[in-house]
C-alpha positions in Angstrom: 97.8 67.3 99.2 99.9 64.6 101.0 101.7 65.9 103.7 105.0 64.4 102.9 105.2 66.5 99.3 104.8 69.7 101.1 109.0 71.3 101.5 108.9 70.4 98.1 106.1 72.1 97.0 107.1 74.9 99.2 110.3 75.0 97.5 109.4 74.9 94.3 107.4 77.7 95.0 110.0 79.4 96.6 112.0 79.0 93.3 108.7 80.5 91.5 108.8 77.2 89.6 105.5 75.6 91.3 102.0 75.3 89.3 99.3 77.4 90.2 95.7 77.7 88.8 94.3 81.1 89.0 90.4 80.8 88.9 88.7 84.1 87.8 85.0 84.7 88.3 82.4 86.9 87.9 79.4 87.8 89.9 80.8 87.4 92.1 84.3 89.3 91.4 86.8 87.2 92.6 90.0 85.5 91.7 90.9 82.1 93.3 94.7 80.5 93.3 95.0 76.6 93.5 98.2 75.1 94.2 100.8 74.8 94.2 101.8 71.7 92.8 105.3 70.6 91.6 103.6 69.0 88.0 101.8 70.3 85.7 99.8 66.7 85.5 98.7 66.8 89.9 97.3 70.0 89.2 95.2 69.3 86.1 94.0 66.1 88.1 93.1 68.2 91.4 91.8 71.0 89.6 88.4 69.3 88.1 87.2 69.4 91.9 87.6 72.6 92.8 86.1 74.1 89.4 83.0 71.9 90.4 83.1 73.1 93.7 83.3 76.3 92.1 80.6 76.4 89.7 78.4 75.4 92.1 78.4 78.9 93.4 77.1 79.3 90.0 79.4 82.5 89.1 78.3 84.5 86.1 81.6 83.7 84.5 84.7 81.5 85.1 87.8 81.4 83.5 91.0 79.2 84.4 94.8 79.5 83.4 97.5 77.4 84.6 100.8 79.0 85.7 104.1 78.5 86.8 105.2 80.8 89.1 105.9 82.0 92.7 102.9 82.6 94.7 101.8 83.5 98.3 99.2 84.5 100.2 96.3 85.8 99.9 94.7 83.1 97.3 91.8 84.6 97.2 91.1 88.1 96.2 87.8 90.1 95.7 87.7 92.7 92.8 
């Protein structure tokens, strides 16, 4: 993420109008947030990478949506 974009990422997100992936898997049980990101488009482009890194884990299951909204920490939580 470059540096530079960051208050307005963090202000988008503030305004709940940020992109966020949420990454579900299973086996293990965990659900994974990515972002945020101010389009739609910079997500969908960054987003291929972390799936691979991802699948490489080699869950049971995985299941992506994208998502406009607020979002804070934690971005990662186990089931």
């Amino acid at each position: 993420m470059n540096p530079l974009l960051w208050p307005v990422r963090g202000s988008a997100n503030a305004l709940g109008l940020a992109w966020w992936a949420r990454v579900r898997t299973s086996d293990p049980d965990v659900t994974y947030w990515f972002g945020p990101y101010v389009r739609r488009s910079s997500l969908e482009r960054e987003l291929t990478a972390f799936l691979d890194d991802l699948r490489a884990e080699e869950p049971r299951e995985l299941e992506h949506s994208l998502l406009r909204t607020r979002r804070g920490e934690p971005l990662t939580e186990t089931d």
